[in-house]
N, C-alpha and C positions, 0 to 999 in steps of 0.2 A: 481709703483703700487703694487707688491709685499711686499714690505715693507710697504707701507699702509695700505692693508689688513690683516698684520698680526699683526699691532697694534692696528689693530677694532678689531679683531680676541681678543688680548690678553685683550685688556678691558672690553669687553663683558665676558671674562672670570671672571677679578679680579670683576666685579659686582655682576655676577651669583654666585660664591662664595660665596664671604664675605653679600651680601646681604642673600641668604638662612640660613649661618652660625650665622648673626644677627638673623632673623625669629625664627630660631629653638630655641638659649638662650633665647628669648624672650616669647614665647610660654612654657617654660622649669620653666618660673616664676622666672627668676635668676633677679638680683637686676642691676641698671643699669650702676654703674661700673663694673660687670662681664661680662655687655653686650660690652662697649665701651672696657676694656681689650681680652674680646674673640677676637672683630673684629680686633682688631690691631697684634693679633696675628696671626689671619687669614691672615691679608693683609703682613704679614713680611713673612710667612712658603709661602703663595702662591706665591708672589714674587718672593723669592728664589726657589724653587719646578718648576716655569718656567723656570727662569733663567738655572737648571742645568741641567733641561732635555732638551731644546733647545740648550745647550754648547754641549751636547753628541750628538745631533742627527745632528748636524751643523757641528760639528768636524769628524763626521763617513761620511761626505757626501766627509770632505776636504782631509781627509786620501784615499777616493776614487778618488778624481780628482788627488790629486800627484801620485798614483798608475798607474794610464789613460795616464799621462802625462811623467813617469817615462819610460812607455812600449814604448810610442810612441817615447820618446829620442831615445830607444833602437833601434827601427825598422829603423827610420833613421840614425843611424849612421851603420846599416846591410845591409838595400839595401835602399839609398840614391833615386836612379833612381825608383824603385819601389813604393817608397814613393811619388815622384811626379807622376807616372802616376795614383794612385791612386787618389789624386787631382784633378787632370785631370778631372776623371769622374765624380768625385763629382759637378766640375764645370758645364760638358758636361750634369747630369742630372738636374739642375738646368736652364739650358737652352742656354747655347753657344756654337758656333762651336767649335769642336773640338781644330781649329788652335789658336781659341783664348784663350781656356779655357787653352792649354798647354804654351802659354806665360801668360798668368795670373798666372799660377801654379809657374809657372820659376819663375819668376820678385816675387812673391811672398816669395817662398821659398829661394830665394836670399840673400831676406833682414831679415827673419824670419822664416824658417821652421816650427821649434815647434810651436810659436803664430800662422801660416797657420793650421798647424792641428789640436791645441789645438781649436781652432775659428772654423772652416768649416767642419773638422770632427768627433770632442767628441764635440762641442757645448757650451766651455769652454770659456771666457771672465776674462778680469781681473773686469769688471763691475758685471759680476752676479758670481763670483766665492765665495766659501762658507767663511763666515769671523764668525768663531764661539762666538768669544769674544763678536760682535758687537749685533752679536743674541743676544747672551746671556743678554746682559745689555738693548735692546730692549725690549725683552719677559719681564722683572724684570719690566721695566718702567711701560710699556704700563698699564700691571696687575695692577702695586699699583695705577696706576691713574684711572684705575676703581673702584679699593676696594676705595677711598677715597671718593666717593659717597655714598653709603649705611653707610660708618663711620663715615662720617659728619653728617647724622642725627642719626646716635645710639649717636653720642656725646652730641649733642645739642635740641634735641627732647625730651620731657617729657617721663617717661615710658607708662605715660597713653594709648600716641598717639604714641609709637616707634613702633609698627606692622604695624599700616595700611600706616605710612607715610614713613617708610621705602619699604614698599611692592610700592607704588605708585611713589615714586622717581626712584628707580630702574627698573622698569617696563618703564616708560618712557622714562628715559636713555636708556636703553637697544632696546626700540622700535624705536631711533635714530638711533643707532649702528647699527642694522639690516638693516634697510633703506640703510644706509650709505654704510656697505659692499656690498648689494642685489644690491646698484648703481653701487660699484668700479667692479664689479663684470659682470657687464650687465645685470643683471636678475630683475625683477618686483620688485619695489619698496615695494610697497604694502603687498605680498608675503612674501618678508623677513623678514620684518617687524614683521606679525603677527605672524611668524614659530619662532623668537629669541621670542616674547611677551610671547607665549601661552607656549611654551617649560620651559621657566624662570618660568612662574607663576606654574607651574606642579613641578620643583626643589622646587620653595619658599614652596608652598604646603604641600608637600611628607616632607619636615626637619620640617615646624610646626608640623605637624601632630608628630611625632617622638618627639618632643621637649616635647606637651602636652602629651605624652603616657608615657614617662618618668621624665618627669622634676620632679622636685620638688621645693618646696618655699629655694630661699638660701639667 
């Protein structure tokens, strides 16, 4: 579910984007292959601009878990027995008697020490452990499969009609994506909806506005 989130997350991005960045050249009076070259340059820089900041914040998360996991080698191999009775309690506050949580602890640390602690007391899995690469080329995805909406119609759309039917494609899409998170999410369908709609349409907005205060005919 997490990783699905954060590829609503990244699409709703690459469309807010590359969708506004279309608006703006458009409103700027620029010709319509400047418009279809801006967005692909859009959708290639935001792309990558996901991709390397999720590789840094992914990999600063992994540098912390081997750090967590590093200590914890240490403390067991220092006091072995202290290690398990800490176990112990961890078990004992999650709800077992005592005598059980200490052969739990055992029979655990038996077979696995570190994955007992790395799992039960840093919270660490080999399932949700941080895989920065994976991010990284997630984030890159997700993004360009958004920007590929607003640039399929800069591509194929007349100039006459590239504002309002870019502005109406994206706004749509995007009022999915909201839905869709505000679902994975748990939270009012409806709600999200309108809060990605109305926010987007305020970005597209603010870059027209901007585009016509400077543009010029190119």
């Amino acid at each position: 579910m997490g990783w699905l989130r954060a590829a609503v997350l990244g699409a709703n991005d690459g469309i807010v984007s590359t969708s506004s960045l279309i608006v703006g050249v458009v409103a700027a009076h620029a010709s319509h292959s400047s418009v279809v070259l801006t967005g692909v340059a859009g959708l290639v820089a935001g792309a990558m601009s996901m991709a390397t900041g999720e590789y840094v914040s992914v990999h600063s998360q992994a540098d912390s878990e081997n750090a967590a996991l590093d200590q914890e080698r240490a403390e067991l191999a220092l006091d072995f027995a202290g290690e398990a009775r800490e176990l112990t309690d961890i078990y004992v506050r999650r709800g077992l008697k005592k005598e059980l949580a200490e052969q739990v602890a055992a029979q655990l640390m038996a077979k696995d020490a570190l994955g007992a602690h790395a799992r039960d007391e840093l919270g660490l899995s080999s399932t949700l452990s941080a895989r920065p690469l994976q991010a990284a080329i997630a984030s890159a995805a997700s993004f360009a499969a958004g920007a590929v909406v607003p640039l399929a119609f800069a591509a194929y759309t007349p100039v006459a009609y590239l504002l309002p039917a870019t502005v109406a494609a994206s706004l749509l899409c995007l009022s999915a994506l909201g839905a869709l998170a505000a679902g994975i999410g748990g939270a009012p369908v409806a709600t999200g909806a309108l809060r990605v709609t109305f926010w987007s349409a305020l970005a597209m907005g603010i870059t027209a506005a901007v585009g016509t205060l400077f543009g010029t005919a190119v």
